[in-house]
Backbone of each chain as nested JSON, in Angstrom:
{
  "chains": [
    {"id": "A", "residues": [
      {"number": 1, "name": "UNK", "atoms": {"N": [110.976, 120.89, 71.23], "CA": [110.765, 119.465, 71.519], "C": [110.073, 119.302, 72.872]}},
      {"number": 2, "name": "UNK", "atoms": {"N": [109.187, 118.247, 72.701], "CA": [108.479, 118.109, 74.179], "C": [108.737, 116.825, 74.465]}},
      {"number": 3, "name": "UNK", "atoms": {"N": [108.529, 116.891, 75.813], "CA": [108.604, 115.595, 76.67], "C": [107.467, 115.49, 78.005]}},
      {"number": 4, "name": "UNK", "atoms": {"N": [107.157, 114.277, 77.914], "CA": [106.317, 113.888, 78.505], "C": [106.504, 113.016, 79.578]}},
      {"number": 5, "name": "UNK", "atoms": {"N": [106.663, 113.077, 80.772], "CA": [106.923, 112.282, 81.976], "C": [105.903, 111.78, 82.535]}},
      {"number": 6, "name": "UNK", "atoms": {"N": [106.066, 110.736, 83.113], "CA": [105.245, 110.005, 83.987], "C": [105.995, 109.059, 85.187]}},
      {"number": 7, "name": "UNK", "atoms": {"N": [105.704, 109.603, 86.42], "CA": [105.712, 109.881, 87.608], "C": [105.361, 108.272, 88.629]}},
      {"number": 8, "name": "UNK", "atoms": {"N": [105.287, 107.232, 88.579], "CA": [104.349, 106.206, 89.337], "C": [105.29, 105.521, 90.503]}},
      {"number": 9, "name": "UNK", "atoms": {"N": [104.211, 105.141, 91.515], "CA": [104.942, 104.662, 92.511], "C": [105.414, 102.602, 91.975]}},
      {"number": 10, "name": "UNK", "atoms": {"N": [106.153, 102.775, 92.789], "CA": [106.681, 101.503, 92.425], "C": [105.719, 100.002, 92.66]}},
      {"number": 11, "name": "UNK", "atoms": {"N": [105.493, 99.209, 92.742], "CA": [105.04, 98.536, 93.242], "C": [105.216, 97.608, 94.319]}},
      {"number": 12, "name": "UNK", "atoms": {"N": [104.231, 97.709, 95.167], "CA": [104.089, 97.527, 96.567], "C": [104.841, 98.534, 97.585]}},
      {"number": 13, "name": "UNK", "atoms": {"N": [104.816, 99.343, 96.994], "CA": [104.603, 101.052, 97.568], "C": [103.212, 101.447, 97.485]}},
      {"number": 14, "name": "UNK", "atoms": {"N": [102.592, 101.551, 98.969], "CA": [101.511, 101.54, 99.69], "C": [101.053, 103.146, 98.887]}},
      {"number": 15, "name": "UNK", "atoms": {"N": [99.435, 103.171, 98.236], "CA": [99.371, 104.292, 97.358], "C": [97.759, 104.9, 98.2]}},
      {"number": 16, "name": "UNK", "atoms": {"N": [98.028, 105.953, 99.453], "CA": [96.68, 106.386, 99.883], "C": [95.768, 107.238, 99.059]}},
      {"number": 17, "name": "UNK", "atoms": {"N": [96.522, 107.456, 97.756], "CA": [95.644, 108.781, 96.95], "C": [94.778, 107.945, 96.516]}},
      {"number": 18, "name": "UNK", "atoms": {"N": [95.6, 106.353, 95.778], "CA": [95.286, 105.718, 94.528], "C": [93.809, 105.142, 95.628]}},
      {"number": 19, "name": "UNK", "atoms": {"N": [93.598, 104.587, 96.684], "CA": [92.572, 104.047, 97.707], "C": [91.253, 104.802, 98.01]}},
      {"number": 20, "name": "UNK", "atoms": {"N": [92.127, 106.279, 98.296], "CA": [90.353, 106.857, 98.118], "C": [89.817, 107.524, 96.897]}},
      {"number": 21, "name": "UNK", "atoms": {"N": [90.648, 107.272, 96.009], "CA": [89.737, 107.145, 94.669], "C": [89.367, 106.167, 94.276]}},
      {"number": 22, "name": "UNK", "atoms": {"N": [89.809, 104.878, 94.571], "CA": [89.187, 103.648, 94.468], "C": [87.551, 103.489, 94.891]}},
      {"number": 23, "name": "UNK", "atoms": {"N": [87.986, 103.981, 96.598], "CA": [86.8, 103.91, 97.419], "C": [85.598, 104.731, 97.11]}},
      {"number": 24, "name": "UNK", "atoms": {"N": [86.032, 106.566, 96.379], "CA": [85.367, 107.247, 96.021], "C": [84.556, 106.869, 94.649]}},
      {"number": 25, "name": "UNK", "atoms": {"N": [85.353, 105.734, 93.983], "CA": [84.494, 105.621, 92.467], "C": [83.432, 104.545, 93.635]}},
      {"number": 26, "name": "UNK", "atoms": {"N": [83.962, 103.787, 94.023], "CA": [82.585, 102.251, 94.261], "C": [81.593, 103.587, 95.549]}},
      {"number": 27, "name": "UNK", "atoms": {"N": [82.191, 105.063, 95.87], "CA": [80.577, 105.543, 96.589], "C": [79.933, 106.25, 94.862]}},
      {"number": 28, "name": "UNK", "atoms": {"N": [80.63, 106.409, 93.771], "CA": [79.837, 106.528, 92.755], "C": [78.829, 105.753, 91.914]}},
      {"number": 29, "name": "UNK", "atoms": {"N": [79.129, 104.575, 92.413], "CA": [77.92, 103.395, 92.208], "C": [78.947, 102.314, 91.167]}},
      {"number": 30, "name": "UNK", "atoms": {"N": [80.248, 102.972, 90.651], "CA": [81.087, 102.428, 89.354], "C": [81.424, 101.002, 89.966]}},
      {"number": 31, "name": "UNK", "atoms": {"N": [81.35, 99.552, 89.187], "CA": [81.985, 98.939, 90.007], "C": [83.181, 98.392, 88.928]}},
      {"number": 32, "name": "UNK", "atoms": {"N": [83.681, 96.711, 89.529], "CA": [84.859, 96.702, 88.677], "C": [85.795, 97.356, 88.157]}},
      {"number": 33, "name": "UNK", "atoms": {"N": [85.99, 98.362, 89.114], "CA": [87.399, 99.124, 88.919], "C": [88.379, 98.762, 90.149]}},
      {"number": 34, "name": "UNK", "atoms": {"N": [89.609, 98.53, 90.192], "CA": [90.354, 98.278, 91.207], "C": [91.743, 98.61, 90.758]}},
      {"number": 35, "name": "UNK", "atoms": {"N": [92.499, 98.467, 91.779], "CA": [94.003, 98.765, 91.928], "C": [94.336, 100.042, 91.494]}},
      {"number": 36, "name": "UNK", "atoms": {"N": [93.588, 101.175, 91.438], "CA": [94.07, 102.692, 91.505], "C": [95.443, 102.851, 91.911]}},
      {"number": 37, "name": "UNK", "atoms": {"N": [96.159, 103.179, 90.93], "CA": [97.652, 104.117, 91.268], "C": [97.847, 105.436, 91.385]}},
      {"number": 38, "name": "UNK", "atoms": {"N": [97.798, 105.993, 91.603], "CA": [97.864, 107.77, 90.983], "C": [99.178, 108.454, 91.116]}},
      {"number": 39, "name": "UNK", "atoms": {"N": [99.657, 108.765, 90.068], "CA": [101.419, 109.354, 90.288], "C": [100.773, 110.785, 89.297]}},
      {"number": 40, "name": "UNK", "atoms": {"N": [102.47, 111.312, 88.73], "CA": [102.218, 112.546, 88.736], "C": [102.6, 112.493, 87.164]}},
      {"number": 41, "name": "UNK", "atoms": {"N": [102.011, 113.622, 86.463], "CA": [102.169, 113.508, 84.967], "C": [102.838, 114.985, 84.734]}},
      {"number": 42, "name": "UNK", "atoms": {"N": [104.111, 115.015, 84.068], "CA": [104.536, 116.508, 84.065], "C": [104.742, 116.349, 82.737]}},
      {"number": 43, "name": "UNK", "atoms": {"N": [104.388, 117.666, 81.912], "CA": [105.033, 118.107, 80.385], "C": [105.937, 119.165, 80.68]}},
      {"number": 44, "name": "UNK", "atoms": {"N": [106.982, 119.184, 79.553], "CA": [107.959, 120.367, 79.266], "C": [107.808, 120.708, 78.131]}},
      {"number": 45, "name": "UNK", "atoms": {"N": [108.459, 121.717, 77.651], "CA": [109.255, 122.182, 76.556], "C": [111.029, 122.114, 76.559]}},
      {"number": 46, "name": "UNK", "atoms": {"N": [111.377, 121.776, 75.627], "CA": [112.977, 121.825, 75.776], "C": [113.142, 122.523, 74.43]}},
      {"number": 47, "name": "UNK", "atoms": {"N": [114.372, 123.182, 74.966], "CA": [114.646, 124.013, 73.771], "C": [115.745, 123.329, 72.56]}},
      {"number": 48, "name": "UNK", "atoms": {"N": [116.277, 122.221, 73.245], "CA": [117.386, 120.71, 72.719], "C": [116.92, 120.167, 71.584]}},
      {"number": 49, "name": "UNK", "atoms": {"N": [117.333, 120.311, 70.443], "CA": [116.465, 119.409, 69.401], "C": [116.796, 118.525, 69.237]}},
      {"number": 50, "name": "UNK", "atoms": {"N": [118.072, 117.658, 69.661], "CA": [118.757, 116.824, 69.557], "C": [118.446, 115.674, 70.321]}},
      {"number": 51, "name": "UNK", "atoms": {"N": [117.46, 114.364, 69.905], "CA": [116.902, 113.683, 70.678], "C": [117.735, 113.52, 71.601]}},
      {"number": 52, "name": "UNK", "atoms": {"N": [118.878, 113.022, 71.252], "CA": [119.509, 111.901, 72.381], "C": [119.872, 112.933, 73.56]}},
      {"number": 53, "name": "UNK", "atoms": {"N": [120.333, 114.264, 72.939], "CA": [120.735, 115.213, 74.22], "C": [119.379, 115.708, 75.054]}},
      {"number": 54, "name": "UNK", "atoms": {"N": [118.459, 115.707, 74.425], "CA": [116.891, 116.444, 75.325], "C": [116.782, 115.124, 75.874]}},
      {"number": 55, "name": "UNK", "atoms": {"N": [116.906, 113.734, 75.519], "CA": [116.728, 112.662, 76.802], "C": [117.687, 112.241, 77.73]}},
      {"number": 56, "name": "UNK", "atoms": {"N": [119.02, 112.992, 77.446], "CA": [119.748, 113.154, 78.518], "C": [119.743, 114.325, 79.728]}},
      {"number": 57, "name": "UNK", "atoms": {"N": [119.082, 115.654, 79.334], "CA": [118.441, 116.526, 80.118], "C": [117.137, 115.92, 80.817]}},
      {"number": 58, "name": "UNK", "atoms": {"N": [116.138, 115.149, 80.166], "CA": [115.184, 114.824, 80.607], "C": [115.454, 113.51, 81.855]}},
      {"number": 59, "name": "UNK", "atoms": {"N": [116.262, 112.492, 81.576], "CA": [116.663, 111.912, 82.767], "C": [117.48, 112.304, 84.4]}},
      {"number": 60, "name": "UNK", "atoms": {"N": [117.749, 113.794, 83.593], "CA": [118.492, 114.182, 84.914], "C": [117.571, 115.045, 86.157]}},
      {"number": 61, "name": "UNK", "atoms": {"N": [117.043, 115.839, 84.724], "CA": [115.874, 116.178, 85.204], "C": [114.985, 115.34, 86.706]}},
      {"number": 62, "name": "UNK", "atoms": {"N": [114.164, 113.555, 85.725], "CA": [113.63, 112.637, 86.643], "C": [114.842, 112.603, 87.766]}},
      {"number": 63, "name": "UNK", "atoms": {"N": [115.871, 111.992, 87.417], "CA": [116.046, 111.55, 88.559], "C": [116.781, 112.511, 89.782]}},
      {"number": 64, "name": "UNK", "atoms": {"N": [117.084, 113.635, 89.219], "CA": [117.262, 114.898, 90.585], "C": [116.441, 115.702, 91.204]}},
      {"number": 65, "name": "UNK", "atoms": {"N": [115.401, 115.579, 90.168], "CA": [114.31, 116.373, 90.942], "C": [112.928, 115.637, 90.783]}},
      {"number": 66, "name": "UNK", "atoms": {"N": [112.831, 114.989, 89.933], "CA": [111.079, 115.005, 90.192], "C": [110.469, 113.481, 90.686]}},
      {"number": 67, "name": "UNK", "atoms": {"N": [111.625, 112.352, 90.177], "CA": [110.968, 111.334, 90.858], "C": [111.663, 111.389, 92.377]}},
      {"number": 68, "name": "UNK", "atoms": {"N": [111.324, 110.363, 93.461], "CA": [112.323, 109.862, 94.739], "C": [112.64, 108.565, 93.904]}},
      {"number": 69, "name": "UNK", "atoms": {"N": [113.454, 107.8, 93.779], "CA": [114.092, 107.169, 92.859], "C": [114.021, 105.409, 93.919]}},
      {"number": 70, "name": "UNK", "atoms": {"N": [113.769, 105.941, 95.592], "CA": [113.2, 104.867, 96.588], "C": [112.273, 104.54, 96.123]}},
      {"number": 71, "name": "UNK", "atoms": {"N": [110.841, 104.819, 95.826], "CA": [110.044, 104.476, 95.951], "C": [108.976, 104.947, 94.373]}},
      {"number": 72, "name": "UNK", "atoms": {"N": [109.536, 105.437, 93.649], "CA": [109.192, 105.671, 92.293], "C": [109.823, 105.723, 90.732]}},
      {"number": 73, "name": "UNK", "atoms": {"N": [109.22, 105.107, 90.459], "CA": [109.435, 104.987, 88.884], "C": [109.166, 106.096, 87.523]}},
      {"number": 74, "name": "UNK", "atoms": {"N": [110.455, 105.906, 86.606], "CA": [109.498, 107.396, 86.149], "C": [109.822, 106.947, 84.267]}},
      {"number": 75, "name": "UNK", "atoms": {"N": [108.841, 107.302, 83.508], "CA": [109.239, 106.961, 81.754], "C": [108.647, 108.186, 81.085]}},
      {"number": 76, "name": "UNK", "atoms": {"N": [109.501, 108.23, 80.132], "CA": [108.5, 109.43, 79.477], "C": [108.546, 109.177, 77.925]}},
      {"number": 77, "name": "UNK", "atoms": {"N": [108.125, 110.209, 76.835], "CA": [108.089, 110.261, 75.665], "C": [108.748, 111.799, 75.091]}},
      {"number": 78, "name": "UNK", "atoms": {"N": [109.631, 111.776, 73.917], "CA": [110.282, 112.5, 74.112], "C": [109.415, 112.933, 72.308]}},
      {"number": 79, "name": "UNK", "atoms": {"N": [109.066, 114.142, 72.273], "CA": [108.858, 114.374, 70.512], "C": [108.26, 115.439, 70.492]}}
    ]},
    {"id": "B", "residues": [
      {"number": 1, "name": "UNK", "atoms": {"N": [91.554, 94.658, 81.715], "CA": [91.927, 95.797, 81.328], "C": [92.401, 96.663, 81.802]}},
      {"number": 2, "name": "UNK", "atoms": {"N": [93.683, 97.501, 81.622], "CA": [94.2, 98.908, 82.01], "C": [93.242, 100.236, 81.391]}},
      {"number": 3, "name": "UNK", "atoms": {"N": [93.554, 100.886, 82.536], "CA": [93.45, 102.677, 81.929], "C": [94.339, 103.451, 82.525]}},
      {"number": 4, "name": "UNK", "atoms": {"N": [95.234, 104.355, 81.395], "CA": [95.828, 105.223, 81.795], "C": [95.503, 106.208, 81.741]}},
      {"number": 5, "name": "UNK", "atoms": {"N": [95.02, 107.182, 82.739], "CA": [94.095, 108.324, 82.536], "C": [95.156, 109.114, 82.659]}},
      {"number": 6, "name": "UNK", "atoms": {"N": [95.547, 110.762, 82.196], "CA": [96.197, 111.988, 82.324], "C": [95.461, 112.913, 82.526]}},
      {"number": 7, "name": "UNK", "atoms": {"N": [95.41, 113.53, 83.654], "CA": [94.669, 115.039, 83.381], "C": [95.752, 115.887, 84.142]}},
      {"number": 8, "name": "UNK", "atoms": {"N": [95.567, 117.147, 83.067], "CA": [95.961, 118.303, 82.905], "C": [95.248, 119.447, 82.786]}},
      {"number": 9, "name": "UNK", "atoms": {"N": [96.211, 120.677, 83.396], "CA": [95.667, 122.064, 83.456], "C": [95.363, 122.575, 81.994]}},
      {"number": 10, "name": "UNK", "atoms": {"N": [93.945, 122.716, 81.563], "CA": [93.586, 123.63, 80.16], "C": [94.838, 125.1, 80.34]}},
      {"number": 11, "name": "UNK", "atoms": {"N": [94.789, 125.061, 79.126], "CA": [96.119, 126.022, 78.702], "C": [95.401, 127.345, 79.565]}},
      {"number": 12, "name": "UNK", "atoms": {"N": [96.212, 128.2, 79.665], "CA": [95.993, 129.21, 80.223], "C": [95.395, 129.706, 81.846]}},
      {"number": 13, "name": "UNK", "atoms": {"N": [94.994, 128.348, 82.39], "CA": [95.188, 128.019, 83.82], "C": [96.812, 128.032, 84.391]}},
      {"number": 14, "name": "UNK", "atoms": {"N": [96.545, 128.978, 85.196], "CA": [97.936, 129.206, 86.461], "C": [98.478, 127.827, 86.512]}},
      {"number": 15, "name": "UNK", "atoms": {"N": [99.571, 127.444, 86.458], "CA": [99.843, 126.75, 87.213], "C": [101.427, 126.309, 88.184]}},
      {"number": 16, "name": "UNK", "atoms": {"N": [100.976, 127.031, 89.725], "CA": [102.267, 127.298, 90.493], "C": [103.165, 125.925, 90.216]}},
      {"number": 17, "name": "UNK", "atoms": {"N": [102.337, 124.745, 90.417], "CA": [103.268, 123.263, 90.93], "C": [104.461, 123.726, 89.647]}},
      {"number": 18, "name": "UNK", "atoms": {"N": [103.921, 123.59, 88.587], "CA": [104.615, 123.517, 87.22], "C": [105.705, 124.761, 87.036]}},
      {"number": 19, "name": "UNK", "atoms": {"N": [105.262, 126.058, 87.746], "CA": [106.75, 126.895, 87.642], "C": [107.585, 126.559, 88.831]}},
      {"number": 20, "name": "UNK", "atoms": {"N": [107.327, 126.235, 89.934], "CA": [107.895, 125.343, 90.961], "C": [109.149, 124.602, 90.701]}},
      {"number": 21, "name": "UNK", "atoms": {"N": [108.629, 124.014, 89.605], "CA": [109.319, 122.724, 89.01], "C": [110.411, 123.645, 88.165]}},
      {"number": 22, "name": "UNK", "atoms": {"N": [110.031, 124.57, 87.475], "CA": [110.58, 125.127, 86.612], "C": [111.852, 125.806, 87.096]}},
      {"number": 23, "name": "UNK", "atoms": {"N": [111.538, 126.744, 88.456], "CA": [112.346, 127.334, 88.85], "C": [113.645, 126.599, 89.742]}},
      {"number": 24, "name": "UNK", "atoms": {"N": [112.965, 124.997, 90.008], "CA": [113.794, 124.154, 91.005], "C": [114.761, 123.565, 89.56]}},
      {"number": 25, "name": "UNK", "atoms": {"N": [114.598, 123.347, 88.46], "CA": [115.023, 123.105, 87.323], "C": [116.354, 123.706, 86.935]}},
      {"number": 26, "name": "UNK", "atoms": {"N": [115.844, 125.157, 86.768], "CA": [117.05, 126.142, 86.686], "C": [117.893, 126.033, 88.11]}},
      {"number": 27, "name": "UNK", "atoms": {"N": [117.762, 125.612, 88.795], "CA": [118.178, 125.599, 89.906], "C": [119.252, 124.733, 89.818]}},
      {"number": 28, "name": "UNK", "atoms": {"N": [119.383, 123.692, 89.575], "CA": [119.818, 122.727, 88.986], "C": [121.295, 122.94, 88.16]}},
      {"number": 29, "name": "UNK", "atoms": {"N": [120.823, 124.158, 87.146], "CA": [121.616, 124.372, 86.6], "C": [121.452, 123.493, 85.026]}},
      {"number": 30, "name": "UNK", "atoms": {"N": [119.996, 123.201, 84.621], "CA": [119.911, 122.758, 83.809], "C": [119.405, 124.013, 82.747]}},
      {"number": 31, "name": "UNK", "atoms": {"N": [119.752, 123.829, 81.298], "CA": [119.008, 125.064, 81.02], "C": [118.272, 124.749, 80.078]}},
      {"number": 32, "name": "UNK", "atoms": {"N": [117.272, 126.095, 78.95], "CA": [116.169, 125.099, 77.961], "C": [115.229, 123.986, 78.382]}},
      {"number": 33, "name": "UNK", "atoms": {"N": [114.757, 124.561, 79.523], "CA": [113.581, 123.555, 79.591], "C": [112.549, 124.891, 80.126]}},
      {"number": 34, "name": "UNK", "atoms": {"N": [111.326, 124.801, 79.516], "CA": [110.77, 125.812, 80.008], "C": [109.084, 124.926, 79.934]}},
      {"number": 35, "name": "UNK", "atoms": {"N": [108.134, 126.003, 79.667], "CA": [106.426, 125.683, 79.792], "C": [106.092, 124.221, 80.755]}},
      {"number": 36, "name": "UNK", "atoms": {"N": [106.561, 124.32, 81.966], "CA": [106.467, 123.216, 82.857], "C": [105.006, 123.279, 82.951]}},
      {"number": 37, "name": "UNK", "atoms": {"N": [104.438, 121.617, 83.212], "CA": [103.142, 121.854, 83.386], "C": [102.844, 120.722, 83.89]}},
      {"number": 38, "name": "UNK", "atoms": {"N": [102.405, 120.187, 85.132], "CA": [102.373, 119.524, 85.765], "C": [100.593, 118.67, 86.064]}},
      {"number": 39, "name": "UNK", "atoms": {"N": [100.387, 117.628, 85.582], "CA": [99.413, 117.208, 86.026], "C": [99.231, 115.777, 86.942]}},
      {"number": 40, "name": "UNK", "atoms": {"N": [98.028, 114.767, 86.393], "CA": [97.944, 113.884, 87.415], "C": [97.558, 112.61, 86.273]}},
      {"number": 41, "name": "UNK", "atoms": {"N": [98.482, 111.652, 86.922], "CA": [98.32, 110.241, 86.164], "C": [97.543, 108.983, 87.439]}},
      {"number": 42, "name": "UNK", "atoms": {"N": [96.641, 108.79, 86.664], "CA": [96.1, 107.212, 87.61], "C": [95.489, 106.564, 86.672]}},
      {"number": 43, "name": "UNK", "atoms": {"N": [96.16, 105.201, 87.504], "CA": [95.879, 104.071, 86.343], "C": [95.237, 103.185, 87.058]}},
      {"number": 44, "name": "UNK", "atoms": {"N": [94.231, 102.41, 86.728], "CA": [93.29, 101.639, 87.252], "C": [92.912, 100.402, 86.197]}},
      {"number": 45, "name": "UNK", "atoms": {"N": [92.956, 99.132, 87.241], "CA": [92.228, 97.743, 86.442], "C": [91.013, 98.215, 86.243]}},
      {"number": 46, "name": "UNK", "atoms": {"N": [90.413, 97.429, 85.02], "CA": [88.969, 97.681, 85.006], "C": [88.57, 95.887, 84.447]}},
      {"number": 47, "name": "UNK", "atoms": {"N": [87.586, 95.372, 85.375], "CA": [86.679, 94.124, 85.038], "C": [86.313, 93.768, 83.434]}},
      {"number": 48, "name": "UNK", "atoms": {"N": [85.949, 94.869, 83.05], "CA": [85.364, 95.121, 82.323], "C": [85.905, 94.637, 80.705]}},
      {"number": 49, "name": "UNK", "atoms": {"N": [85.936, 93.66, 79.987], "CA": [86.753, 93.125, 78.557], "C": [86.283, 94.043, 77.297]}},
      {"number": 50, "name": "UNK", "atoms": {"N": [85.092, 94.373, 77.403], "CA": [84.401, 95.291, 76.942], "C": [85.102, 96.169, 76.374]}},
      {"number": 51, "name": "UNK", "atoms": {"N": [85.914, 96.469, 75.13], "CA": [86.385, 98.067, 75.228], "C": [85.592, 99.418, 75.234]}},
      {"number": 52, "name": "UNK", "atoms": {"N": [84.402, 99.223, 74.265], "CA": [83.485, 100.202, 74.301], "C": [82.815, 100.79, 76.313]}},
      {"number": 53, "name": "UNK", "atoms": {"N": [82.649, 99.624, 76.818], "CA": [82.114, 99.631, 78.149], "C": [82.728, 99.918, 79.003]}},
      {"number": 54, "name": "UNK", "atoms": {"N": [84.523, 99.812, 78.464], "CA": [85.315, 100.295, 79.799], "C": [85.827, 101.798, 79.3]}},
      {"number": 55, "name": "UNK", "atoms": {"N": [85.784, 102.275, 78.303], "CA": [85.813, 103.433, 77.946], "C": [84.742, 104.54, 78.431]}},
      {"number": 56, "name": "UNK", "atoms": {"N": [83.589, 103.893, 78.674], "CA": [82.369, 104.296, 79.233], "C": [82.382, 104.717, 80.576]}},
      {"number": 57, "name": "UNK", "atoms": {"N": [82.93, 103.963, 81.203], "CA": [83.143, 103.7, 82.592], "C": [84.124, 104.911, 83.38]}},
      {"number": 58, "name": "UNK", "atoms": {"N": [85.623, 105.002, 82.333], "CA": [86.502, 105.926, 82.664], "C": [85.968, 107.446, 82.181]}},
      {"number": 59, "name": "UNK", "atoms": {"N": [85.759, 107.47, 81.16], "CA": [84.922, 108.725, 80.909], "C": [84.307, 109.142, 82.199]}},
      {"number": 60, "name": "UNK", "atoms": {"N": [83.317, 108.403, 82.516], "CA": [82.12, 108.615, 83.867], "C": [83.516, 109.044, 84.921]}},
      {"number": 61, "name": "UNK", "atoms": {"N": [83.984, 108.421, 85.496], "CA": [85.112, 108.537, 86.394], "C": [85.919, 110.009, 86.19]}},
      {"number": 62, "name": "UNK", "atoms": {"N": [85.98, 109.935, 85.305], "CA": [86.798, 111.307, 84.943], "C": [85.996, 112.191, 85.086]}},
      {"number": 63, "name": "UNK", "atoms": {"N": [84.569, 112.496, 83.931], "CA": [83.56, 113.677, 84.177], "C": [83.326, 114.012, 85.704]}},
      {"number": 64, "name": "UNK", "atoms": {"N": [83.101, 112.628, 86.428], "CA": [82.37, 112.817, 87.733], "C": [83.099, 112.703, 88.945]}},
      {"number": 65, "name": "UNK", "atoms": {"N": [84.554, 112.732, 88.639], "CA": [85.958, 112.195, 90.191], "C": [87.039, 113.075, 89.564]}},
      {"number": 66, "name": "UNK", "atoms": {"N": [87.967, 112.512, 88.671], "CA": [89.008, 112.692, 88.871], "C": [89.523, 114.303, 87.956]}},
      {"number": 67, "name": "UNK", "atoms": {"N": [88.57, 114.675, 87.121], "CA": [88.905, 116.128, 86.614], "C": [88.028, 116.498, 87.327]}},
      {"number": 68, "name": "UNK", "atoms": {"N": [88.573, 118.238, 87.298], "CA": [87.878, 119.362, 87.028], "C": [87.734, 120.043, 86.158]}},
      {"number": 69, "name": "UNK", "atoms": {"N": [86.176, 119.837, 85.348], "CA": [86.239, 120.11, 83.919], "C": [86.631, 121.689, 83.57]}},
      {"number": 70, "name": "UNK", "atoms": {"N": [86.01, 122.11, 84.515], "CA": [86.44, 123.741, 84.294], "C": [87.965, 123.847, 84.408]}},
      {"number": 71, "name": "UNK", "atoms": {"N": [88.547, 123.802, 84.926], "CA": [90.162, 124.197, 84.906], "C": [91.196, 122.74, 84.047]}},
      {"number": 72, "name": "UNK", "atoms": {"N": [90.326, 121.768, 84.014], "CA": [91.233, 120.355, 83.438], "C": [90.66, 119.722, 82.338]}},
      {"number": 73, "name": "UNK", "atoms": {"N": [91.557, 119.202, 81.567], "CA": [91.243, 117.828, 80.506], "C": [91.558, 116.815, 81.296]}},
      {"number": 74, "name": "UNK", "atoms": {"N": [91.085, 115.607, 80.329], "CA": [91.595, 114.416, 80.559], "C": [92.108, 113.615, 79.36]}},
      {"number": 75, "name": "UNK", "atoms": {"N": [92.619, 112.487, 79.355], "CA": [92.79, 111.736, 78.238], "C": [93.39, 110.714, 78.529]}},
      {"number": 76, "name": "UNK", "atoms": {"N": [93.256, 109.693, 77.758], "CA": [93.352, 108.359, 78.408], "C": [93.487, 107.087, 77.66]}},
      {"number": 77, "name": "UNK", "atoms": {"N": [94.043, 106.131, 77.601], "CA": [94.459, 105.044, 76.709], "C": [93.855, 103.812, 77.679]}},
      {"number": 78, "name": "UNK", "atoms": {"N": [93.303, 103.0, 76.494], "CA": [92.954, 101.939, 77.283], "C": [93.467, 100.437, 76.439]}},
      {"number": 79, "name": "UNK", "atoms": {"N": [93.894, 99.339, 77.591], "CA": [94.42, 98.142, 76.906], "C": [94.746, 97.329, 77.7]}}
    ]}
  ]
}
């Protein structure tokens, strides 16, 4: 079974990655793009076939190790 | 319009962040979770109502910013 996480800062949590890729697309000439976020995208494997128990590994997972739970948000897909 | 872009390490690219994770995992004391693989999520407004045109747009962004085609994919939902 896999799971799929996604990593994002919260909002109005100040994002310097998401800014100079903003800034870096408009030196690519791209316009109308704005509000860049950039968080972190992690896949697993679990060896749990048991939905409800692989999304109870998978939340403990987020919230002990991979999100900061201050300042980020985290959802994933579990299948 | 949204885009949720994902890029990830093509299979068989190293990747330390992702055993990192793996080994801080077991660490934990969690077990059955293995093939960690860690990539990068950014999500960006786009002007653009267009779906064909804003699909256009992120493509460009991706080929030309945010992957590295040699070691990364991308993929991406738009709405």
């Amino acid at each position: 079974m896999k799971a799929r996480i996604k990593i994002t800062l919260k909002n109005g949590v100040l994002d310097p990655q998401g800014k100079a890729i903003e800034g870096a697309v408009k030196g690519l000439g791209i316009s109308g793009v704005s509000d860049v976020r950039q968080g972190k995208y992690v896949e697993v494997d679990l060896a749990e076939s048991d939905p409800d128990k692989a999304r109870a590994i998978v939340e403990r997972m987020c919230k002990d190790l991979l999100a900061n739970m201050v300042i980020e948000n985290y959802s994933y897909e579990i299948g």
